[in-house]
N, C-alpha and C positions, 0 to 999 in steps of 0.2 A: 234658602234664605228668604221670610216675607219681609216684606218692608208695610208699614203703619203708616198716613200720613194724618197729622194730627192739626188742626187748625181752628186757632180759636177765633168765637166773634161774640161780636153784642152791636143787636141791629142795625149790619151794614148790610143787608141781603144782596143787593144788586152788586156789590163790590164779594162778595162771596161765591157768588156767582159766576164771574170773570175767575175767579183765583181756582172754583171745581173744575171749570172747562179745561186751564189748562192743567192743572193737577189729570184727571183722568184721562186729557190725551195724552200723557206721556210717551215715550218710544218704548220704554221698561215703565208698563201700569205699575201701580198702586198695588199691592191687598187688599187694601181695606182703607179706608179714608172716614174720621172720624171729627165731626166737627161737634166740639166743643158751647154750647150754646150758653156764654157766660151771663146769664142773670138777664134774660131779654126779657121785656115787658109787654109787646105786643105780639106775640106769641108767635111770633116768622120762627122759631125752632120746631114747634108740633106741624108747622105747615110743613115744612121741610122733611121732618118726620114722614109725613102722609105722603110723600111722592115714594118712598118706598125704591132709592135706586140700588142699584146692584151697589157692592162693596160701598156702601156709604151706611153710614149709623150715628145720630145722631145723641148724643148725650148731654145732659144740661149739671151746670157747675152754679151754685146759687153766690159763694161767694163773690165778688165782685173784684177781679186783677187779672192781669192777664197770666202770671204766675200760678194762682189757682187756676185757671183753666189748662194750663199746659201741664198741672202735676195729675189734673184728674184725665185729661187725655192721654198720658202716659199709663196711669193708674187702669183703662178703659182698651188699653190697645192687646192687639193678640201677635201684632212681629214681632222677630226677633231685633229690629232694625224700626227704630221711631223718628221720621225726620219730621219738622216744626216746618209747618210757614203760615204766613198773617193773611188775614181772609184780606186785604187791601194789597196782596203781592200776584205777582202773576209767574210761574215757573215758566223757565227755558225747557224747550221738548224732550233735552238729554238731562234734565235735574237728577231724578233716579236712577238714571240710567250710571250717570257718572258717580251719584252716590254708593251704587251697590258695587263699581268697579273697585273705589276705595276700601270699601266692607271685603271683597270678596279674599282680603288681605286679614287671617284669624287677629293678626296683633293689633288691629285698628279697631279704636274702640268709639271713637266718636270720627264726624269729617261734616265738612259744609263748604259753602264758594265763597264765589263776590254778587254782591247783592248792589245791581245799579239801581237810581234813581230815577223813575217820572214825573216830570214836571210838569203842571200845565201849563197849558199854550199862554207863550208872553210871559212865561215866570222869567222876571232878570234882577232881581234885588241883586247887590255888588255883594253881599256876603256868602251870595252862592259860589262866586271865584275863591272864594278858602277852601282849602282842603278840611280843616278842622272844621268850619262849619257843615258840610258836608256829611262828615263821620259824624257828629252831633245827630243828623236827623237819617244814619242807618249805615251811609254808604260801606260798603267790605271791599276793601281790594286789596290784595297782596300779593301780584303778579300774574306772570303765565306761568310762574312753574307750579307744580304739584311740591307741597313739603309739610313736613309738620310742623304745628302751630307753636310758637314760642310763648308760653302764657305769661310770661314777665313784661310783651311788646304787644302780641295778639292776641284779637277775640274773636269769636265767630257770633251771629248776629240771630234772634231766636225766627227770624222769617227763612233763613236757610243754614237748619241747623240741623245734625242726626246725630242720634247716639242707638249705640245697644242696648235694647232694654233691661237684659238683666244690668247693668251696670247702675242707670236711673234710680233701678228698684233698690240699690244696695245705696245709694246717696242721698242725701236730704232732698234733692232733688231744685227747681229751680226757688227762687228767694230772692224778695226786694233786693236791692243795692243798698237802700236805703231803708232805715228804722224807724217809718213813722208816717201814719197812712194817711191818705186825700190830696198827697203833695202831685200827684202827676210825675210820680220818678219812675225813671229808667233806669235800667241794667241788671235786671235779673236772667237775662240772658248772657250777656258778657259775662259776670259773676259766673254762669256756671259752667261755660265755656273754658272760663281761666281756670276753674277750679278743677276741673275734669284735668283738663290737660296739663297738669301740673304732674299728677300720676299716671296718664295713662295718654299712649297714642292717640291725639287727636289730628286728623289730617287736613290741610285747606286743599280743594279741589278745583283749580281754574275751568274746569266744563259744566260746573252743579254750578248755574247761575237762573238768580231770579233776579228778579225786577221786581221796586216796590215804590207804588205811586202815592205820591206827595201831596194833597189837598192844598188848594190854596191858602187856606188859613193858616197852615204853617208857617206862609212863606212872609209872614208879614214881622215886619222887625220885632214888634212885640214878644211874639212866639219865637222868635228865636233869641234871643236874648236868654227871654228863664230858657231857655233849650240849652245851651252855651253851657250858663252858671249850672243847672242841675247836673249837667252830664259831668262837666268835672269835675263838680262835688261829688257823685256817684263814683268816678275815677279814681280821687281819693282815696276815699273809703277803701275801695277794693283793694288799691294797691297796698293799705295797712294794713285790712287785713290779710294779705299773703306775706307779712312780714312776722313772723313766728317770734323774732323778739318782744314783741308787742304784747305789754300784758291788759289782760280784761279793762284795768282802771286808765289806760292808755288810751287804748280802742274809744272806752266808751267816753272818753276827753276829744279824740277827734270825731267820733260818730255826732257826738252835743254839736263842733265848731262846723262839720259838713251840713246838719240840720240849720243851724243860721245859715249859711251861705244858700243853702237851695230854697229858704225864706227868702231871701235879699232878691233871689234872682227872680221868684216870685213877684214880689215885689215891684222889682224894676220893670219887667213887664207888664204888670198894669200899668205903673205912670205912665212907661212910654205909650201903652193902648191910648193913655186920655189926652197925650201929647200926637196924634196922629203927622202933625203937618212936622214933628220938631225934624231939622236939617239930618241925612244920613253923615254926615260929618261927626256929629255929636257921637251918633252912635257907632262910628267907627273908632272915635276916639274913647270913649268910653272900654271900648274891646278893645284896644292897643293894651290893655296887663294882662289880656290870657295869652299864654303862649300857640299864636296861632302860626300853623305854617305858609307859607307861599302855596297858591294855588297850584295847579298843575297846569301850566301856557296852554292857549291854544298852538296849533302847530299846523302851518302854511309853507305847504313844500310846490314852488310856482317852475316851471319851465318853460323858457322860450324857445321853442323848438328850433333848431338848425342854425342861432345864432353863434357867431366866434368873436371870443373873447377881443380880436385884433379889430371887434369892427363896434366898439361899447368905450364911449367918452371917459368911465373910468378905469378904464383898462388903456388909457393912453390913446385912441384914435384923434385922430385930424380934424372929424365930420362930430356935428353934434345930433347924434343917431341915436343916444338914448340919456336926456336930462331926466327924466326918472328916476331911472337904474343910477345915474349918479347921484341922483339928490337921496336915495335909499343907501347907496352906500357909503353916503358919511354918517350914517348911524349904526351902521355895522360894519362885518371882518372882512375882509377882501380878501380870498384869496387868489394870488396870481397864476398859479401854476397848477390848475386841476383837472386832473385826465381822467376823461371816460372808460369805462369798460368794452366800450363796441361804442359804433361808428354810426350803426341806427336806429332808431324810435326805440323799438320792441324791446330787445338786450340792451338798452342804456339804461331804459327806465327801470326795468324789472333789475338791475344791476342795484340801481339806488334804492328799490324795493325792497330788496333781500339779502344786501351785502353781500351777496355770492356773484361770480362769477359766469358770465352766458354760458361755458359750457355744464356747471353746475345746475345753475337756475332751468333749464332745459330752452331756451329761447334764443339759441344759437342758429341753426340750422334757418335759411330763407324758405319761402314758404310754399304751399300745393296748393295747386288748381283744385276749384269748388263750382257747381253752376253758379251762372250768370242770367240775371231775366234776359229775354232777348229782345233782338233791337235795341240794346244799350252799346252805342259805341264810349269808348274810352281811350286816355293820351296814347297809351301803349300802340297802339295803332296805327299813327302818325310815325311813334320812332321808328318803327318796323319798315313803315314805308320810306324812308327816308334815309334809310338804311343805317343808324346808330348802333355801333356795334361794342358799345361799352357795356355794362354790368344791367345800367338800365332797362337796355331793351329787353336782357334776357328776363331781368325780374318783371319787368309789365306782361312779358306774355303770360303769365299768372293773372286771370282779371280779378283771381280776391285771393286775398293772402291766410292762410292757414300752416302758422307755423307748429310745432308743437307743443304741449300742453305743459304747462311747469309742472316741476319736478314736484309731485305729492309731501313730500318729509319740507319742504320749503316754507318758513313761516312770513311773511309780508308783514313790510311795519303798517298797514292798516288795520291787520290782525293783531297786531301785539299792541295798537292803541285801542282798539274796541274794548279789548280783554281788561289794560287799563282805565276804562271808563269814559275811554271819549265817544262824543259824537262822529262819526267818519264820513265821507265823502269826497267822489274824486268828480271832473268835470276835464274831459279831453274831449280832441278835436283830432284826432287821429286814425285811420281806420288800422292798424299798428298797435293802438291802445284797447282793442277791442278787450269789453270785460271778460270773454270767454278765453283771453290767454293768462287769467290769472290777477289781472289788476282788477278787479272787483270784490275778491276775496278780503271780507272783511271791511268790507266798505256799506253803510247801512244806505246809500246811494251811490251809484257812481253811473253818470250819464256821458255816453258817447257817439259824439258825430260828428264824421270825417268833416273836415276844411269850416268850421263853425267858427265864425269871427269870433277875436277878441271880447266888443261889444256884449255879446251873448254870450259868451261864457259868464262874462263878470256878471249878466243881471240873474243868472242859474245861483253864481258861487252864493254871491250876496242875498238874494231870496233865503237860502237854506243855513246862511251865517247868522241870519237875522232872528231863525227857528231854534236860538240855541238853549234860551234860558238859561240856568246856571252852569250845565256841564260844559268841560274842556270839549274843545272842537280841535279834528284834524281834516284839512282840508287839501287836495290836491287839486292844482288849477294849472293847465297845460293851454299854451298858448301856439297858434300855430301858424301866426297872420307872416313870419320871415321866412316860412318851406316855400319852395316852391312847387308849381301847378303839375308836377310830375304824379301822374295818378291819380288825378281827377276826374272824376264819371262827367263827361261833356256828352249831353243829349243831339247834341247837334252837329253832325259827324263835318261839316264843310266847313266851319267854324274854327276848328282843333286847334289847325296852323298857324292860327292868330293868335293865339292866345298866350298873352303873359307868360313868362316864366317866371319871375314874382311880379305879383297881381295885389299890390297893395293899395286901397282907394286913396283917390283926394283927401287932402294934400300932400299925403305922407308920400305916395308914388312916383309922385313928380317933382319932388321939394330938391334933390341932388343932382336933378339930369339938366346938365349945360344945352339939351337940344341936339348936337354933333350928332348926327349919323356914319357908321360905314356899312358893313357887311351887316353886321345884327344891328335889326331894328327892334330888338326888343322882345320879340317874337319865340315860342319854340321852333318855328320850322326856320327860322332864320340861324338860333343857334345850333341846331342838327345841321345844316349846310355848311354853318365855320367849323361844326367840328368835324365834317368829314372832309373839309379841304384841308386840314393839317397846323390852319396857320389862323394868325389875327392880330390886328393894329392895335393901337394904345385908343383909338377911339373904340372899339368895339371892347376894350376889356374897360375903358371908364364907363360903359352905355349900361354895361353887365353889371359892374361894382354898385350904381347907382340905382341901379333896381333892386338892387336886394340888399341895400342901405335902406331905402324906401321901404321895405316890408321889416329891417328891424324898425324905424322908425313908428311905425303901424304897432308894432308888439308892446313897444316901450310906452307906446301913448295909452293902450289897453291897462299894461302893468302899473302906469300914472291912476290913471281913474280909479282901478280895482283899492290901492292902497292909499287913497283918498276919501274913499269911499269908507273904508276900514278904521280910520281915523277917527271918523263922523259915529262911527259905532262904536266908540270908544275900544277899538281892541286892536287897537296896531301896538300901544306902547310895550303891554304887558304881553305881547305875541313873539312866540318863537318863528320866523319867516325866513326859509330858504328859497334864494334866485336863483337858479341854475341855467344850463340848457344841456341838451341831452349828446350834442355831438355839431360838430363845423359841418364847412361846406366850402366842396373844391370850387374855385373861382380860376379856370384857367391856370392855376398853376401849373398842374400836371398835363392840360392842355383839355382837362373835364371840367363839366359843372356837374357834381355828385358827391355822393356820401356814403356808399355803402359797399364801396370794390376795393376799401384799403384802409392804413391804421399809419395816411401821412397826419403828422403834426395839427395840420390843418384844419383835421376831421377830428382829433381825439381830447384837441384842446378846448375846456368847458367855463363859460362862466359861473363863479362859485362865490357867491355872497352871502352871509347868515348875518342877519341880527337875532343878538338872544334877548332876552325879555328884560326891559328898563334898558336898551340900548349899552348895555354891558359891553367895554372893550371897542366902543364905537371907534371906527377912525382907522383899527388898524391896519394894515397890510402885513398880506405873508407870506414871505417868497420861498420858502420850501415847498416842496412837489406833495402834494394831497389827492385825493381819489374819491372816485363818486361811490366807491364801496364803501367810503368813510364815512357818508351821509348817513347812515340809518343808528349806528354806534353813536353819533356824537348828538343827535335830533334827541334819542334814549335819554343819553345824559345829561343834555339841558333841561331837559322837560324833569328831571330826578325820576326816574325811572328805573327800575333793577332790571337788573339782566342775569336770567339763571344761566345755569351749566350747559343746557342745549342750544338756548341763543349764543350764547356765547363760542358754543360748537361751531355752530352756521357761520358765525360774520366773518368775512374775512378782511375787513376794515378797522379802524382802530378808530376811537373817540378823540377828535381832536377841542374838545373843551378844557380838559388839563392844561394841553399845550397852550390855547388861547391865555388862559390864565397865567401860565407861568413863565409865557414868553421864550420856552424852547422846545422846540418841534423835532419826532423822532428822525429818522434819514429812512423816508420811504421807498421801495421799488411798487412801481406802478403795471400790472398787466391787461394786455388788452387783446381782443380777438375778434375776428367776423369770417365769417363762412362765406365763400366765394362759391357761389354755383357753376359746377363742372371742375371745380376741384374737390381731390378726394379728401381733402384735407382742411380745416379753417385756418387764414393766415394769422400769426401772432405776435403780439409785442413785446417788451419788456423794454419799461423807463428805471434807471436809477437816481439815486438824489444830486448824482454829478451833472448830469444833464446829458449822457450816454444814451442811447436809445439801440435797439434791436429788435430789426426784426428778421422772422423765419419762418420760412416757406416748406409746409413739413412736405409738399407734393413732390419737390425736388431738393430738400435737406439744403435748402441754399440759406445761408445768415449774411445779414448787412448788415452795417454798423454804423451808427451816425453821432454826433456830435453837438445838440441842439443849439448851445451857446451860441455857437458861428454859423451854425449850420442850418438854420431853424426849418431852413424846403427839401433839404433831406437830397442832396443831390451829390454828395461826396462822399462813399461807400469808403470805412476805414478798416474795414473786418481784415485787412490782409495784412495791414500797417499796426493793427493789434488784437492779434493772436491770443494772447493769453485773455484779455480782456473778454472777446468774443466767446472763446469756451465758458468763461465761471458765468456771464451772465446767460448764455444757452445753458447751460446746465440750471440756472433758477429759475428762467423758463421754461424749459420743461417739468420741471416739480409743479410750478404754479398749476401747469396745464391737464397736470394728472399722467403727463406721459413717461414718468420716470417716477420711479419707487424715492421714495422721500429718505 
């Protein structure tokens, strides 16, 4: 099978020139690449001629459209396989690659992708937040699945478009939208895209993606305007003529009323040219009778690392820890009762990432020693000496963490917003989040460094929010000012002992502590000596609580600025923004300070806040039991996003935007897991929507059984007291877990 690739111009050289490069690096070359030279006047086609490149041939088209030049580029090619793109597009490295995989299918007879947008720098006119506007000036997107083209809903676009050539040759081939020449109309490519695929297999291909950059001039209200009017009038048209009822003296009654309308919109756009300063009010009101859609939100998914819901003003505490986080969620949903999939960083996030499960996702398992520069001491060190004989020490003697690599077939919702057309980027502070386990996939940035204040992250997020110009933005912002100092590279080994265990600066640090000392002052080497004495005073667990009150306070003050900041950018109303965190933190309960040696209440209970776009359903609260694997389904579906047959495979969360709407929520069971080092086995969970809890220990088949309601610390084992109970939820625990045939 050759493939053609056909590309018309009229003197844009320098932009043709960017469109060869990547056309002939592709992964799957070209055969032959044929550009089109439609009617050029200063003679940059015989120059081009003259360089004489391999599989390049240049041919000239004297008529003047860009419809003749793509009929004579067809007319001029030697593939079997003719794909289109605009000497102003730039291909993705797998365009052909993915096109000839759809070909390589005899009953496909056409296929093309999604075609994003570049905009230049500072492009922000408010009409680029339409989706309709958008599609006006090229955009294609129809998901991440692969399927065939519906030509009653869809078109493919002539910058990323292929067909078979015998099939061309046997068609009229491409042709105005419109009947009536000089007007600057579009859609003889949609026209024959619909028309093709009316009879024959056309395929849309979510990997054949190009990219096609946007001149400033477009962007000016003027130009979009007649852009707007012509295209639906072209839209018209089309959609009557595929209506076979229609007779000749019909047609050519709507073809007359579409030529006035794509006059008028001419029109309009000069006056608005000579009206330069006139208010964009006017001209959004004036487009309030095209049927325009809702744009696609931006979508802001923020986590407060290590914070618990029991220690967050809206979630009912004592301490005013986070006036932020409450003044955000009277504009959104609250939910109260939302549990993590795992207990830390890595498998929580990648959990909200993926919808799957840690042992699915592959990010279960704690992690392998890797070198270390030397001469860098670290906390691990101190615990070792001090003899700490919890989870922690064992995990720090690890000085860098290398868990396993996520699971290949696993798609990340930063991947399945890219594909839908957004800008992506994530900003962590975690060495846990490193982009090499997978959270960078699909991210056109994602920048990470361990223990990176608040402060800086927000002037990273905001720089790159600022960069967005028209297209949707997904943005991930991890915040990390309430972890504590467990794992931080300290250069100065005599120091250690001193050092905070949350370490939040002035005045967030110190804003809780009455002063009181006993045993801990504060300090790790002081809480390593209460934890190995066994025991500790109500002053020493208020000296604890208020330090790491003090570092949510720190987080919630970051999260205040970040979405004040967002405001001022005009993009918080119409933003879809999830609050979360990723997992608690034992506070002496258990008689630890940690988070990653168990799946108590304490650790798995999440804060979970979404506002959806215009503060939709502000106000509510939801006390049914929800799951952070629910994050990536319901984010889809606010944002109006489909979801094919394979996502739909993967998630194993359900979309609670229904629910939100219709005010009744399914009866969830919630599972959870974390891998205890030196056991052969990860410990496991299971929440039902009663408020029952289970868990089991597959190293010694032991099940416990709790009671959350009354029981919230989990310290009254009922598993003996109900038997029957304990079986059916062990039994959907194990299914959950993959350890039992379903």
């Amino acid at each position: 099978m050759k493939i053609s690739v056909v590309i018309p111009t009229r003197e844009r050289w320098e932009l043709l020139a960017a469109c060869l490069d990547s056309v002939l690096g592709q992964s799957r070359p070209p055969d032959e690449v044929v550009v089109v030279d439609n009617a050029s006047r200063d003679g940059g086609g015989d120059a081009l001629r003259a360089q004489g490149l391999a599989r390049l041939r240049v041919v000239r088209e004297e008529r003047p459209g860009v419809d003749h030049a793509r009929n004579r580029g067809v007319a001029e090619s030697a593939g079997d396989i003719v794909a289109f793109i605009d000497d102003d597009a730039l291909a993705g490295r797998g365009w052909l690659e993915a096109l000839a995989e759809a070909f390589a299918d005899p009953g496909v007879m056409g296929a093309g992708g999604p075609v994003r947008l570049l905009f230049p720098e500072g492009a922000g006119s408010p009409l680029l937040r339409s989706q309709r506007v958008l599609h006006c000036l090229g955009l294609v997107d129809y998901g991440p699945e692969t399927h065939r083209i519906d030509p009653r809903t869809q078109s493919l676009c002539g910058t990323n478009l292929a067909f078979r050539r015998d099939l061309l040759l046997r068609e009229p081939g491409f042709r105005g939208a419109l009947p009536f020449p000089g007007m600057g109309v579009c859609g003889d490519d949609y026209e024959l895209s619909r028309r093709l695929a009316a009879d024959n297999a056309v395929r849309y291909e979510p990997k054949a993606v190009v990219e096609h950059r946007i001149p400033a001039h477009k962007l000016s209200a003027a130009y979009l305007l007649k852009r707007i009017v012509v295209f639906h009038a072209a839209g018209v048209l089309m959609g009557n003529r595929f209506r076979p009822q229609r007779s000749p003296r019909q047609l050519a009654g709507v073809e007359g009323l579409v030529s006035a309308a794509s006059a008028l919109g001419h029109l309009l756009g000069w006056l608005l040219g000579l009206r330069r300063k006139l208010p964009a009010a006017a001209l959004l009101l004036g487009l309030a009778a095209l049927p325009l859609r809702a744009a696609q939100p931006d979508i802001i998914l923020i986590s407060l690392d290590t914070v618990r819901p029991d220690h967050a003003g809206c979630y009912g505490y004592r301490r005013p820890t986070t006036p932020n986080l409450d003044r955000f969620a009277r504009d959104a949903v609250l939910f109260e009762d939302a549990v993590s999939a795992a207990p830390w960083t890595l498998p929580s996030h990648m959990s909200m990432f993926t919808s799957l499960y840690p042992h699915e996702h592959g990010m279960l398992q704690h992690p392998k020693a890797f070198s270390l520069r030397k001469n860098l001491r670290i906390v691990r060190e101190v615990w070792q000496r001090e003899g700490w004989p919890g989870l922690v020490a064992r995990f720090l003697k690890e000085p860098r963490i290398q868990p396993r690599s996520l699971n290949r077939k696993a798609v990340t919702l930063p991947e399945i917003l890219r594909q839908a057309g957004y800008r992506t980027a994530g900003f962590a502070a975690a060495e846990t989040l490193d982009g090499r386990y997978g959270f960078a996939k699909g991210c056109d940035v994602y920048d990470n460094l361990p223990f990176r204040a608040g402060p800086e992250q927000n002037a990273l997020a905001l720089d790159w929010l600022k960069k967005a110009g028209g297209r949707p933005s997904f943005l991930f912002l991890h915040y990390y000012d309430a972890h504590g100092n467990f794992g931080r590279n300290i250069e100065d080994g005599k120091k250690m002992g001193a050092y905070p265990v949350y370490d939040a600066p002035p005045p967030h640090g110190g804003m809780f502590d009455d002063g009181q000392r006993g045993r801990f002052d504060g300090t790790i080497r002081s809480l390593l000596r209460l934890r190995r004495s066994g025991s500790h005073t109500a002053t020493d667990l208020r000296t604890l609580i208020a330090q790491y009150d003090g570092g949510i306070h720190y987080a919630d003050h970051s999260l205040g600025e970040f979405l004040r900041s967002l405001k001022e950018l005009g993009r918080y109303d119409g933003a879809l923004i999830l609050v979360t965190s990723d997992h608690g933190e034992e506070l002496l309960e258990r008689g630890e300070v940690i988070h990653n040696d168990g799946l108590s209440n304490t650790l798995l209970h999440v804060l979970s806040v979404l506002k959806l776009p215009g503060a939709e359903a502000k106000g509510l609260r939801v006390r049914p039991l929800v799951r952070t694997v629910d994050y990536l389904p319901t984010l889809l579906a606010a944002a109006g996003l489909p979801t094919g047959p394979a996502l739909q495979a993967q998630m194993r969360g359900v979309s609670l935007l229904s629910p939100i709407r219709a005010g009744r929520f399914p009866a969830l069971t919630a599972y959870s897991e974390v891998d205890i080092q030196g056991s052969p086995a990860p410990l496991k969970a299971l929440r039902d929507p009663e408020g029952w809890k289970l868990l089991y220990n597959p190293s010694d088949h032991s099940a416990r059984l709790y009671f959350l309601p009354k029981d919230p610390f989990e310290r009254a084992d009922l598993s003996e007291r109900e038997p029957n109970r304990t079986g059916i939820m062990l039994e959907e625990l194990l299914k959950l877990s993959g350890t039992l045939e379903h």
